[in-house]
C-alpha positions in Angstrom: 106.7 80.4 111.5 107.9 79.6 108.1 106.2 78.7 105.0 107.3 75.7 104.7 106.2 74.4 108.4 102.9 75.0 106.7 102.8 74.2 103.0 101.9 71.6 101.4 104.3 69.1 99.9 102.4 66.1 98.1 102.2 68.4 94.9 100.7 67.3 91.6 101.8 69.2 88.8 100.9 69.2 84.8 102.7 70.4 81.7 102.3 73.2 79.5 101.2 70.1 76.9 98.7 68.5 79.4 94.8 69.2 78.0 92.7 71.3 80.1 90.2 68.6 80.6 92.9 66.5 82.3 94.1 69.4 84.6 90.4 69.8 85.7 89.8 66.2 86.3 93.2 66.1 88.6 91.5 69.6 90.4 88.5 67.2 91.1 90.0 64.1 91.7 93.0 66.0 94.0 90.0 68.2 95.4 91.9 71.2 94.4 91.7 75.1 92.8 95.0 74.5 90.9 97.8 73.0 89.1 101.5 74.3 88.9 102.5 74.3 85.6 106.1 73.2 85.0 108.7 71.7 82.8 110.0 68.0 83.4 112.6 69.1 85.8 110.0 70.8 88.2 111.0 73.9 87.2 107.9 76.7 87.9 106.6 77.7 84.4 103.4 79.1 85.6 100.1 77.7 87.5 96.5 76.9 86.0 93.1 77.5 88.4 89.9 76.6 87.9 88.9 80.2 86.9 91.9 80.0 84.2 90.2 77.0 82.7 86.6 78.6 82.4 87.6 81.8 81.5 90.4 81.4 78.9 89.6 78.1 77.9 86.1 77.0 78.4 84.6 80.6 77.9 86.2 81.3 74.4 85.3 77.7 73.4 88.4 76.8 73.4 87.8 73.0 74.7 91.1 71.7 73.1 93.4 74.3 74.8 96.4 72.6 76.6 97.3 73.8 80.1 100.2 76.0 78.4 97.4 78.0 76.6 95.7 79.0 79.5 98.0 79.0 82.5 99.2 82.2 84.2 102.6 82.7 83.4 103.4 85.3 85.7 103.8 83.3 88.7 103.5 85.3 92.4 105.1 82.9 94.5 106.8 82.6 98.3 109.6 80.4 99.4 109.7 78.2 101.9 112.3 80.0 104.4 109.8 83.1 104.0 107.9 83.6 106.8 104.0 83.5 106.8 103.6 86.3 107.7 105.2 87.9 104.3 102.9 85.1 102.6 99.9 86.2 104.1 100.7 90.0 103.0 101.5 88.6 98.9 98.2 86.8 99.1 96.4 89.6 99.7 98.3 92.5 97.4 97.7 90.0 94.4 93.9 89.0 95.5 95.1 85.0 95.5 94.2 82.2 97.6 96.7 79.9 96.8 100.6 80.2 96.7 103.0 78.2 94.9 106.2 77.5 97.1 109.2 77.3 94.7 113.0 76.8 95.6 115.6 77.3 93.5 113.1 77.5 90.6 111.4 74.5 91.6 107.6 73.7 93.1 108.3 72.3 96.1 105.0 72.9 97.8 101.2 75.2 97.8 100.3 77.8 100.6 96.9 78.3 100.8 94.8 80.8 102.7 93.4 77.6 104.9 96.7 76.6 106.1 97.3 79.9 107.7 93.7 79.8 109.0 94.5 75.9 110.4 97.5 78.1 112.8 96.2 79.9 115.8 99.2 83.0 115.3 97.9 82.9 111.8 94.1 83.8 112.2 94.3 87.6 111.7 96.6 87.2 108.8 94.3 84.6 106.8 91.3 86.7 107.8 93.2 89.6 106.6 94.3 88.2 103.6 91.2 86.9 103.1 89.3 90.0 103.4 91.7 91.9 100.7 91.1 89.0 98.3 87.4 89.2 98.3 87.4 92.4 97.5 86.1 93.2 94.0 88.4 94.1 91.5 87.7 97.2 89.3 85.8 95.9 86.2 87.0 96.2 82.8 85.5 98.4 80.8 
């Protein structure tokens, strides 16, 4: 099955401008972990979570910090002609639980680690996935 039998499309994205106090109240009002970050073309710039937020903005007291200053820029992302499989297997290597989908630079939808779970074929790999992304990661020191 491919990625994009199982994505997501309805996709709400902010820009590198947009407050972090506006990207968190789309996370709650969307009831979800994260935000792509792109330009006005839908072009992938990066993606903003929930943790991003706390830990680079909220954390450092930086309550004024636009979604640009706190985003991951280095975007892991699948395609939608890649099968789930292959998603499953990125999710885990980089400990994430959601994936953007992009297409010729553009978001076009989110994989996350429910809609593999939602797939009977897919329950090993979410479980697997899942597994490798709750492991700890070794702490800084």
């Amino acid at each position: 099955m491919k990625v994009r039998e199982l994505m997501t499309t309805n996709v709400s994205t902010a820009s590198v401008n947009t407050p972090i106090g506006q990207v968190a109240k789309q996370m709650r009002d969307l009831d979800v972990g994260c935000i792509p970050v792109c330009d006005q073309q839908k072009n992938a710039l990066g993606i903003i979570t929930d943790r991003d937020i706390v830990i680079r903005g909220v954390s450092e007291g930086n309550m004024n910090a636009n979604a640009g200053d706190v985003m991951t820029s280095n975007l892991v992302y699948a395609t939608p002609e890649m099968h789930a499989h292959e998603a499953a297997e990125i999710m885990a290597k980089h400990q994430i639980r959601r994936l953007p989908v992009v297409e010729n630079g553009r978001v076009v939808g989110i994989l996350a680690i429910g809609d593999l779970a939602t797939v009977n074929i897919y329950v090993n790999e979410a479980g697997d996935a899942l597994s490798n992304i709750s492991k700890p990661s070794t702490p800084k020191m």
